[in-house]
Each structure stands twice: as structure tokens, then as C-alpha cells.
DRENMARKE-484647 format. One record per residue (C-alpha): x, y, z; residue in one letter; residue number from 1. Coordinates in pm, whole numbers, padded with zeros to 5 digits. Layout:
<recs>
X  Y  Z  a  NUM .
...
</recs>
This chain:
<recs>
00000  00000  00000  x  1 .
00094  00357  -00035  x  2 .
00356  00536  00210  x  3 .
00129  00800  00389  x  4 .
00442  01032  00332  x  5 .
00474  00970  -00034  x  6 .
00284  01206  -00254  x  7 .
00343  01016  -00576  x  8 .
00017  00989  -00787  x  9 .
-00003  00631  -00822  x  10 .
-00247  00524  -01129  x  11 .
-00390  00174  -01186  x  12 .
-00214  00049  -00804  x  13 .
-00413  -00247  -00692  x  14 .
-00521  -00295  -00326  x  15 .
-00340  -00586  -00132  x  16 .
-00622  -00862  -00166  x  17 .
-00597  -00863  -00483  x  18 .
-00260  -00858  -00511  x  19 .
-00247  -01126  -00289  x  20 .
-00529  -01299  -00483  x  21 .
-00275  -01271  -00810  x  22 .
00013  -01422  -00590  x  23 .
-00161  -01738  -00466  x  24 .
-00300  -01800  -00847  x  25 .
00014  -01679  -01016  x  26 .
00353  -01711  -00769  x  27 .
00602  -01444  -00792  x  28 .
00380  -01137  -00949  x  29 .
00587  -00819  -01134  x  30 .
00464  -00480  -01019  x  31 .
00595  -00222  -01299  x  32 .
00602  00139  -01192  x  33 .
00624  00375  -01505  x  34 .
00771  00729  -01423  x  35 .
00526  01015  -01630  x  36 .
00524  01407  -01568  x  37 .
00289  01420  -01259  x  38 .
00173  01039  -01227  x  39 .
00353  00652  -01190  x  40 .
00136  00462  -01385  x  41 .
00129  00103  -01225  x  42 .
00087  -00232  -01388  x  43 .
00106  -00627  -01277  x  44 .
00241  -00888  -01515  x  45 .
00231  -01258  -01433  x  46 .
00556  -01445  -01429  x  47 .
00659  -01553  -01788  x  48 .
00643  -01934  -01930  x  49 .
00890  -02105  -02142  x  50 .
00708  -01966  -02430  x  51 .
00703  -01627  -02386  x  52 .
01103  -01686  -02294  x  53 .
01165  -01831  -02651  x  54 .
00925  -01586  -02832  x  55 .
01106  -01317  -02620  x  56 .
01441  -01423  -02678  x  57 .
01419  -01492  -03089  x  58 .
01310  -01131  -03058  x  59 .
01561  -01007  -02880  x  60 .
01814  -01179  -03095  x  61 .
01623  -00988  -03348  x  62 .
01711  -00634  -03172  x  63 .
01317  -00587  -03170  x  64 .
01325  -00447  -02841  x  65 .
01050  -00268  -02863  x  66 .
00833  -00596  -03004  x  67 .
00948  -00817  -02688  x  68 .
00770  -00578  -02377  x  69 .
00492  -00525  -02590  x  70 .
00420  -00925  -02668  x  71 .
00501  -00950  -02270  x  72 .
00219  -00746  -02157  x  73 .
-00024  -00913  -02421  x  74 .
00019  -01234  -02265  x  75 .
00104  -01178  -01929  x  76 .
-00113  -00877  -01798  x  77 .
-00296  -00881  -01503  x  78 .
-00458  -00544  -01446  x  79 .
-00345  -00209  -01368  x  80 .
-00335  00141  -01566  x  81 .
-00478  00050  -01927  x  82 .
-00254  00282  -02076  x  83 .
00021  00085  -02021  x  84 .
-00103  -00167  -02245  x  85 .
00023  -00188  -02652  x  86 .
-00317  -00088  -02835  x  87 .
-00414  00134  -02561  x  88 .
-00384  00445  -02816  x  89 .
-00215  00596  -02543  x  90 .
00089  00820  -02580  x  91 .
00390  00628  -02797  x  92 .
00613  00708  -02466  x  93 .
00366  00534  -02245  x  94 .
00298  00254  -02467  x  95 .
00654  00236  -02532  x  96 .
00784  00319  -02224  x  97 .
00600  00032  -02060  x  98 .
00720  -00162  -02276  x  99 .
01111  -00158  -02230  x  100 .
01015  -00217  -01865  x  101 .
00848  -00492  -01950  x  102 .
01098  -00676  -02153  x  103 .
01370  -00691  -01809  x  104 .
01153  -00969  -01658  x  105 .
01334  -01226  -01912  x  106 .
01587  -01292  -01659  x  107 .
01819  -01549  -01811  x  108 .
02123  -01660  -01629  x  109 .
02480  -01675  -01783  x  110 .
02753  -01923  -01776  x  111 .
03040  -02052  -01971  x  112 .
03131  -02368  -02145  x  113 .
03440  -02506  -02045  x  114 .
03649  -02805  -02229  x  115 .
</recs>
């Protein structure tokens, strides 16, 4: 919940049942804060599959950025500020903005092979 000192304008926050109602359905739920002039516009994504990991990562590999957050909230939104969202119509640094975010919750680990 909000910090009673913080005067952020939080848009599309969800209250804590529900959040909680996500986590028990879901596990480990992404809350994606989105800085804009006056207002963090909130959204919740549900953790990826290996799917959206090899859809994501072909993109990637495609340097279509841009393509990977927005397939990523297609699949895996939950709720919050509808702007957020791809076809929204919102503002291209919304949209966009969101996005990018988006596209950091394809954590892959690294390694090495070694002979």
C-alpha cells in the first residue's frame, strides 16, 4: 500500500487482496512502476512461461526491443493502468515506455562452457 508520506500519484495500483489474490493463483507477481510528468502509472504482469522466454528471446536476438515488452504485456497482464497496455492508443512514450520495462523480466542466467 501507499507510504502515507509519499505524494506520488499512483495510477492503476491495486489494493493488497488482490494482489495477494494474483500471488496465490500466479507465484512471484511483477509490479511495474512507469515514471510520467505528474503520475507513476502502475501495472502487474504474471511471471513468464517457457514460451514467452523463446518468443522473447528470438526477438531479442532480433534487436526488436520494442516488439518483446509489448508481446510481454499481451500475454502476461494482469490489471493495472490501461494505458500501459500496446493498443491502448495511449501516448507512444507510455505505450513504449511500458514496454522496455516490460521486456527486463526475461531474466536469463549466464555461464560458460568449459572443455
Amino acid at each position: 500500500m501507499k507510504n502515507p508520506k509519499d505524494t506520488t500519484n499512483y495510477t492503476g495500483k491495486v489494493d493488497d487482496k488482490q494482489f495477494a489474490a494474483w500471488q496465490s493463483q500466479h507465484g512471484e507477481i511483477k509490479e511495474i512502476h512507469l515514471e510520467t510528468p505528474g503520475e507513476t502509472l502502475v501495472f502487474y504482469l504474471k511471471p513468464p512461461q517457457r514460451e514467452h522466454y523463446a518468443d522473447g528471446l528470438a526477438l531479442i536476438n532480433q534487436s526488436k526491443d520494442l516488439q518483446v515488452g509489448e508481446m510481454l504485456i499481451r500475454n502476461l497482464w494482469l490489471g493495472g493502468d490501461e494505458r500501459c497496455k500496446p493498443d491502448s492508443g495511449a501516448d507512444i512514450k507510455i505505450t513504449a515506455g511500458a514496454a522496455l520495462i516490460a521486456k527486463g523480466i526475461l531474466l536469463v542466467y549466464g555461464g560458460y562452457l568449459k572443455n
